[in-house]
C-alpha positions as CSV (number, residue, x, y, z in Angstrom):
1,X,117.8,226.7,232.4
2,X,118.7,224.6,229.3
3,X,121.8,222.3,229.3
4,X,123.4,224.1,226.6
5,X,123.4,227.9,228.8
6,X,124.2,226.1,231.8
7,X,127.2,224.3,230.5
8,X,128.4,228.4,228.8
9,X,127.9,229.4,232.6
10,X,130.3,226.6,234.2
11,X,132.9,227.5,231.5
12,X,132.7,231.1,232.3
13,X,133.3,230.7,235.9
14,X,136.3,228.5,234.9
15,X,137.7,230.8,232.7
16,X,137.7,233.2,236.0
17,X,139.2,231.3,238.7
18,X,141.5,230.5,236.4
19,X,143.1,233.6,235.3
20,X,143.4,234.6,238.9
21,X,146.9,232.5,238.2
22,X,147.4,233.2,234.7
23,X,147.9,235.6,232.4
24,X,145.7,236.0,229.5
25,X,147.0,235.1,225.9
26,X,145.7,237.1,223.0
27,X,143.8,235.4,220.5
28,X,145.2,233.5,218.2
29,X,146.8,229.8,218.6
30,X,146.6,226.3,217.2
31,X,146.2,222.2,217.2
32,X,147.3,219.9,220.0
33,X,149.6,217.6,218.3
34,X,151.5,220.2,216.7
35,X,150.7,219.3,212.9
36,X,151.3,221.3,209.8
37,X,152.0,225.4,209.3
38,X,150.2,227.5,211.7
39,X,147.9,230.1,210.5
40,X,149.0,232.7,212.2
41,X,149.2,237.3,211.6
42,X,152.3,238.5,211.2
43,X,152.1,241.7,214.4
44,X,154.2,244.4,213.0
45,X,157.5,245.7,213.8
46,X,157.4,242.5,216.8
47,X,160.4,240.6,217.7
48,X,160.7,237.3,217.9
49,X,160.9,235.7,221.6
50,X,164.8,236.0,222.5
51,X,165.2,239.0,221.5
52,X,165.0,241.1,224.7
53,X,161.5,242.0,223.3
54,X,159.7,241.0,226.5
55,X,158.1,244.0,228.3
56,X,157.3,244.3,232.2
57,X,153.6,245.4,233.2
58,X,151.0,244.9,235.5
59,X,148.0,242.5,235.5
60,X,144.9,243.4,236.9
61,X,145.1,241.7,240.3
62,X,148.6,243.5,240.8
63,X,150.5,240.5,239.8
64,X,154.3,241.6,237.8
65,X,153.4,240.1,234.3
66,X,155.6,240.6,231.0
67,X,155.1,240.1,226.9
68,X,156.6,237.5,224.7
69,X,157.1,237.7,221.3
70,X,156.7,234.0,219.6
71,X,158.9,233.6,216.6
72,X,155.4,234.0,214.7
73,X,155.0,237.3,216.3
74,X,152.2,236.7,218.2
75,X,152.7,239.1,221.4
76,X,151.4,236.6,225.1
77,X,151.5,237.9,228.1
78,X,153.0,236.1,231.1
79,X,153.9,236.0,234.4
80,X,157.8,236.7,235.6
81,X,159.6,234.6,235.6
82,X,160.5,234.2,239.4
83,X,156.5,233.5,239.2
84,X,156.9,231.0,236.4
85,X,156.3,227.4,238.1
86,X,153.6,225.4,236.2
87,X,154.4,225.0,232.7
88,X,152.9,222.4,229.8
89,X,155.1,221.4,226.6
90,X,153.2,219.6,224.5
91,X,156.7,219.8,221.8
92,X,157.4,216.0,222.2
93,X,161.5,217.4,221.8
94,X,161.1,220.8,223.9
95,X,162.0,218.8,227.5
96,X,165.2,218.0,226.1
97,X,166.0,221.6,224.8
98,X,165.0,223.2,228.0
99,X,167.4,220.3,229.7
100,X,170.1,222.5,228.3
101,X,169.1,225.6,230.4
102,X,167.7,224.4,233.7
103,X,169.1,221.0,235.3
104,X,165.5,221.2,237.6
105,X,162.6,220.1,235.7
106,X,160.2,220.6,238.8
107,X,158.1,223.5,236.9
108,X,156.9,221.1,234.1
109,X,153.3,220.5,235.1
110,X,152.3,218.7,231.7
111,X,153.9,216.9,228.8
112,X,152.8,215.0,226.1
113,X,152.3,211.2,226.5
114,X,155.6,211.1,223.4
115,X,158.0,213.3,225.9
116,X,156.9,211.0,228.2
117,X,158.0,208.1,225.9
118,X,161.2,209.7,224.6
119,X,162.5,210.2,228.4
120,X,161.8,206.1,229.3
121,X,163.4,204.9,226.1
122,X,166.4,207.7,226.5
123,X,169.1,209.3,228.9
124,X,166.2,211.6,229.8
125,X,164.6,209.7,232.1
126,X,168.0,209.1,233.8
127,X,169.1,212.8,233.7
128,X,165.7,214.1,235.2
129,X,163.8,211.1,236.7
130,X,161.1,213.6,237.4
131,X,159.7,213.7,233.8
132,X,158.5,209.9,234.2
133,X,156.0,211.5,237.0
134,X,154.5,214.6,235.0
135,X,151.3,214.5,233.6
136,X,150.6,213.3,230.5
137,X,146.7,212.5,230.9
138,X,145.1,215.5,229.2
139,X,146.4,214.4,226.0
140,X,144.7,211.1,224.4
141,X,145.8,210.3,221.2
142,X,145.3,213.7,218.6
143,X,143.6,215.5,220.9
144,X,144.2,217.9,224.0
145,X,141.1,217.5,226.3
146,X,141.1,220.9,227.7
147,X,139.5,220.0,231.1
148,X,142.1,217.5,232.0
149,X,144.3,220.7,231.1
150,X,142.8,223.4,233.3
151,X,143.1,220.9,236.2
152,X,147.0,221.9,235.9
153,X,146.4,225.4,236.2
154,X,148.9,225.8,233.9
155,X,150.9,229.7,233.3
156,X,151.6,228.5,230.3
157,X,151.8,226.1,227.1
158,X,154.3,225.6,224.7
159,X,153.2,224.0,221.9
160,X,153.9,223.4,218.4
161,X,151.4,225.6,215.6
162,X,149.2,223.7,213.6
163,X,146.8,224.4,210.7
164,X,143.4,224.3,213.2
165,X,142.6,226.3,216.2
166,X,144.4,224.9,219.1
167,X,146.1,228.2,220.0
168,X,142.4,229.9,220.1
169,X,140.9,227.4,222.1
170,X,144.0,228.3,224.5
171,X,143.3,231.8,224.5
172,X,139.5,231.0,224.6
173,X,140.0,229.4,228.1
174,X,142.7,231.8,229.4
175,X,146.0,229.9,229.1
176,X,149.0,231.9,228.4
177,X,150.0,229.6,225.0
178,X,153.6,230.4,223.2
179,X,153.7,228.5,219.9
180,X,157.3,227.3,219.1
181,X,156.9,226.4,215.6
182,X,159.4,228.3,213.5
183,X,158.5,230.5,210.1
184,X,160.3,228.2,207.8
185,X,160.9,224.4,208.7
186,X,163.3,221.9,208.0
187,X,166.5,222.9,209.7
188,X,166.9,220.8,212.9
189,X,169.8,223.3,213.9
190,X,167.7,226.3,213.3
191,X,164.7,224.9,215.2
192,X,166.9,223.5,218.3
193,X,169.1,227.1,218.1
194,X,165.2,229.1,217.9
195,X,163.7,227.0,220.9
196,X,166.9,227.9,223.2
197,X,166.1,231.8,222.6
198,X,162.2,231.1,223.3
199,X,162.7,229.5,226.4
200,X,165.6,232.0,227.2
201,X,163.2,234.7,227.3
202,X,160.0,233.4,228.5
203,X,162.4,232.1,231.5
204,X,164.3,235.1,231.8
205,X,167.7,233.3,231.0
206,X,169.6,235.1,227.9
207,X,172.7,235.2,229.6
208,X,173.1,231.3,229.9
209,X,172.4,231.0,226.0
210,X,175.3,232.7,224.0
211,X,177.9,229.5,224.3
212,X,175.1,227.4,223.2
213,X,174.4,229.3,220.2
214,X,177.9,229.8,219.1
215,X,178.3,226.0,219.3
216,X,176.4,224.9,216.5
217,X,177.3,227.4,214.2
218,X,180.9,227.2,214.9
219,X,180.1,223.3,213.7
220,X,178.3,223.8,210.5
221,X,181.0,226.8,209.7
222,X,183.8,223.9,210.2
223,X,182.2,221.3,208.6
224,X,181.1,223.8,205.5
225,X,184.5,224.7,205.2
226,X,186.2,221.7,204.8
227,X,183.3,219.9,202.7
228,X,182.7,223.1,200.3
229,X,185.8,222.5,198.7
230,X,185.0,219.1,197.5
231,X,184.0,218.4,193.8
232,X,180.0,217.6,193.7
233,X,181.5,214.5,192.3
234,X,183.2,214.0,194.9
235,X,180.7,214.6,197.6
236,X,179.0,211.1,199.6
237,X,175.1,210.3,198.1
238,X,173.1,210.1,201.1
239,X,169.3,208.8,202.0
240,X,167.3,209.4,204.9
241,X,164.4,206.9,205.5
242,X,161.8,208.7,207.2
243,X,160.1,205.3,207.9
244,X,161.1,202.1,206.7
245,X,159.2,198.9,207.2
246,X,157.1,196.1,205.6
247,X,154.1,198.6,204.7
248,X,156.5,201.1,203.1
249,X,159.1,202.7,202.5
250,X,159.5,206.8,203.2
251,X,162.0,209.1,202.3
252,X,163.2,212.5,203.3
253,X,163.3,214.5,200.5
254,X,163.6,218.1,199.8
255,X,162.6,220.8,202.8
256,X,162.7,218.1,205.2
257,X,164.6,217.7,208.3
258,X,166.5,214.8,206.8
259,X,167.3,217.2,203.5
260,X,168.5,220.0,206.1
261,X,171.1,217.4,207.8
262,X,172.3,216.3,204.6
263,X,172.6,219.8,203.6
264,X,174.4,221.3,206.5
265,X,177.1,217.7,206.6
266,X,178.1,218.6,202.8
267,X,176.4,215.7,201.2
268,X,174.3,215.3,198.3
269,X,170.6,214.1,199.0
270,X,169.6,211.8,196.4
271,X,166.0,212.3,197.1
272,X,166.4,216.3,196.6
273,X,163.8,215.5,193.1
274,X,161.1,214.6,196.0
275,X,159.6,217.2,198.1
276,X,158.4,216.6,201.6
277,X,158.6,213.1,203.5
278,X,157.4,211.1,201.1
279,X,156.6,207.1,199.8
280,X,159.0,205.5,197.6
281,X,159.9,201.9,196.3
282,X,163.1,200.1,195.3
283,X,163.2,201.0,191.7
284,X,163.7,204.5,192.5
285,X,166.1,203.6,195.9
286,X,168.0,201.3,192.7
287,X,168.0,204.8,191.0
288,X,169.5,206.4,193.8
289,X,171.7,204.0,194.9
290,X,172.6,206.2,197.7
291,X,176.3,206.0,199.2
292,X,175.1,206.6,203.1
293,X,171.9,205.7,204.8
294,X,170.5,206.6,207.6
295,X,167.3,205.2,209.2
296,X,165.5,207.3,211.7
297,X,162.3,205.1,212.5
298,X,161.3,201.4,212.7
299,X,163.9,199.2,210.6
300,X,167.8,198.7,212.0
301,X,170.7,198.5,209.6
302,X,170.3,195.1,210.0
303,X,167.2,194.2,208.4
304,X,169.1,195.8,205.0
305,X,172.1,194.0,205.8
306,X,170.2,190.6,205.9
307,X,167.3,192.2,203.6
308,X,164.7,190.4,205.7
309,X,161.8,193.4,205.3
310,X,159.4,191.5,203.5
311,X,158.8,192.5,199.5
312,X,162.3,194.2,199.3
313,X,165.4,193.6,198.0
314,X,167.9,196.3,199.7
315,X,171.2,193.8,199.0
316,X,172.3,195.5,195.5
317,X,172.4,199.2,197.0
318,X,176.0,200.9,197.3
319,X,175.1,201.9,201.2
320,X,174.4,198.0,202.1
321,X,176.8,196.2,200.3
322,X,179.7,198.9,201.7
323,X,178.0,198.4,205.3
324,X,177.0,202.2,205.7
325,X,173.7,201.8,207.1
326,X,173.2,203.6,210.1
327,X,170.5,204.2,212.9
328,X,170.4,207.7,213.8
329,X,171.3,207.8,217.8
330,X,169.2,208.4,220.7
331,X,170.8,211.0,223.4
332,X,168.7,213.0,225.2
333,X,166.1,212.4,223.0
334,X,166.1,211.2,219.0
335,X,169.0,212.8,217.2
336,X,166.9,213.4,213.9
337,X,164.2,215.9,215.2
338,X,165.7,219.3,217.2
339,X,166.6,218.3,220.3
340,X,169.6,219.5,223.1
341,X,172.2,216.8,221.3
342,X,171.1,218.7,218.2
343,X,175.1,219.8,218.1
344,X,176.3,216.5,218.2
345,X,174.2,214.8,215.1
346,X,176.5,217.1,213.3
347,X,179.7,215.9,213.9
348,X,178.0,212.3,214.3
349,X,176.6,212.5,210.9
350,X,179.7,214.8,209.1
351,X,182.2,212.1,210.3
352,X,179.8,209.3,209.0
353,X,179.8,211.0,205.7
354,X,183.5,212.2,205.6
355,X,185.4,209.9,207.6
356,X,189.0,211.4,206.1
357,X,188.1,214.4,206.4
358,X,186.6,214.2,210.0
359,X,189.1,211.8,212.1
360,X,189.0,214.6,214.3
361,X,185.4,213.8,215.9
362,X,185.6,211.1,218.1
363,X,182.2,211.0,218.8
364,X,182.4,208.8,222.4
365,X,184.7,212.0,223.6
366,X,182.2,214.6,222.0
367,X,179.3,212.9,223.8
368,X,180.9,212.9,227.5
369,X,182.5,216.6,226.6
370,X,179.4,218.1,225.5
371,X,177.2,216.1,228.1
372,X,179.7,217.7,231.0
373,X,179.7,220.8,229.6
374,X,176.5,221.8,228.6
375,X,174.0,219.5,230.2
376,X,176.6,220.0,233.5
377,X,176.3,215.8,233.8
378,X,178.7,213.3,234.0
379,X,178.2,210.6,231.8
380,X,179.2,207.2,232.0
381,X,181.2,205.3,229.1
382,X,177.7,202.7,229.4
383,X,175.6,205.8,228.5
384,X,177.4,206.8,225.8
385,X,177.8,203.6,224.1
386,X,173.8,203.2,224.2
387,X,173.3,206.5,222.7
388,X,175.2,205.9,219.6
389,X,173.9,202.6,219.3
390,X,170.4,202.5,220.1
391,X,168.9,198.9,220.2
392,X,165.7,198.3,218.4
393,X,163.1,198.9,221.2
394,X,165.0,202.2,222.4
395,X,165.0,203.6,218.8
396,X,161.4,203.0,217.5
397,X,158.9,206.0,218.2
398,X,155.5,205.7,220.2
399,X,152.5,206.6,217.7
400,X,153.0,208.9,215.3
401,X,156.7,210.2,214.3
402,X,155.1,213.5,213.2
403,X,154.2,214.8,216.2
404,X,157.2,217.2,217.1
């Protein structure tokens, strides 16, 4: 017997043990480190996951199992969820999203090696000291090695669609795989608000989820209402550096997360001519002379304020001489990507741009409200204080920023 057909055999007869404790997926899913658009079909007439779509059935050794709808209609079938206890999020954000809905993190069997990251250098790891000891192994670098993986005997992945076939090497090797990636991207608030109906349903929890919801939207309708009515004249220039430091400069134009919060606080992007995250140099930053900055990876508002970033000159911009510069805080995970504080870089960010008309956000109260409210956790004054301003080695991101 030739390597080759005896290698096809052992895969077979992991593929069967294995699905005596899962589910089987249907065929189509994606990359490990969650990339670009996912290719996936379109399955008529199907809901998106939240939607009370999920139907109870039957598997084959007698087992209760029910379909999910992802939000790119792909249908994946599942165990209940009182039978739901070893699940893999490879979504660096996703830990702190489900945070929101279950205080116990015990069923995460697998994570990737950035949630891992994000929890040590945030109030994650304080929150749910258990997320320091999951798994992070079957992940090196860009790629998932998928016999690290089976050794979890995972019921499920959640992971974030990509342009290769991740999502059918799932399916090829049995593993239930829901991929969270949205139709459209951009919106933070969207995204975060999307992820909370996913996990609602694959976890059976729609009833915990309607306060969330409302929150968010109650906060863009406020801020929206009081900004619309401002004269575009009148309304703060803003720039979100993707990535700012002596290799480069990058800049959030349109479609991008950074264009989405800029959008939803009432400002005016100055990068909106740009599409995507892309480079740019300080002739066109003098261009835009931006009003507001806010710096999401790498540099801290003080290397502008001292302009020490070797081969630019950031002192004649509006934002640094005025001493807005900020760095975008670090909650329960890094405000600028979707996250559970998603809520809260809204008001942060709104009350940056439009101090007058925001003196109702103080943001140390917001923090300990919505922490004791939503998260159901007390936290301390010292907590707070770090979140909103994150020191250099808590705010930098492990590897690369794009995978979320």
């Amino acid at each position: 017997m030739d390597k080759k057909l005896s290698f096809i055999m052992i895969l077979v007869l992991i593929v069967a043990m294995l699905s005596m404790g899962c589910s089987q997926q249907t065929d189509e899913v994606d990359k490990p480190l969650e990339k670009a658009e996912t290719k996936q079909g379109k399955a008529e007439d199907a809901k998106p996951a939240g939607s009370e779509n999920a139907v109870a059935e039957k598997s084959e050794d007698g087992e209760s199992t029910r379909t999910v709808i992802s939000p790119k209609g792909k249908e994946v079938v599942l165990p209940t969820a009182d039978k739901l206890n070893r699940v893999v999020m490879t979504a660096v954000p996703l830990p702190s999203t489900y945070r929101l809905l279950e205080d116990d993190l015990s069923k995460l069997v697998g994570i990737n090696p950035g949630c891992k990251d994000d929890a040590r250098k945030s109030i994650l790891g304080k929150m749910a000291p258990e997320i320091l000891d999951i798994s992070d192994s079957f992940i090196n670098g860009p790629e998932v090695n998928i016999e690290e993986l089976l050794k979890l005997k995972p019921q499920v992945v959640f992971y974030y669609g990509g342009p290769s076939d991740i999502g059918k090497m799932y399916g090829e090797v049995g593993i239930p795989a829901v991929d969270i990636s949205p139709k459209v991207r951009g919106n933070s608030l969207e995204m975060m608000m999307l992820w909370v109906e996913v996990l609602a349903d694959v976890f059976e929890l729609e009833e915990d989820i309607d306060e969330i919801l409302s929150y968010g939207k109650e906060i863009v309708s406020e801020i929206q209402e009081k900004t619309s009515k401002l004269e575009n004249d009148k309304k703060t220039k803003v720039l979100c550096l993707f990535r700012l430091n002596e290799k480069g400069i990058r800049v959030s134009g349109k479609g991008t997360q950074g264009d989405s919060w800029i959008q939803l606080t009432g400002a005016v992007n100055v990068a909106a001519d740009m599409k995507g995250v892309v480079s740019a140099d300080m002739e066109q930053i003098y261009k835009m002379n931006p009003e507001r900055i806010y710096i999401f990876n790498d540099a801290m508002p003080e290397d502008l304020f001292n302009n020490t970033i070797k081969g630019q000159d950031w002192s004649k911009i509006k934002a640094v001489e005025e001493g807005e510069v900020y760095k975008i805080p670090v909650g329960i995970a890094r405000w600028f990507p979707p996250s559970g504080d998603t809520p809260l870089m809204l008001k942060w960010m709104a009350q940056k741009n439009y101090p007058a008309l925001f003196n109702n956000y103080k943001m140390e109260e917001e923090v300990k409200n919505y922490y004791n409210k939503y998260y159901k956790y007390d936290i301390t004054d010292e907590d707070i204080h770090r979140i909103l301003n994150p020191i250099r080695e808590k705010a930098s991101v492990r590897g690369n920023p794009k995978n979320y």
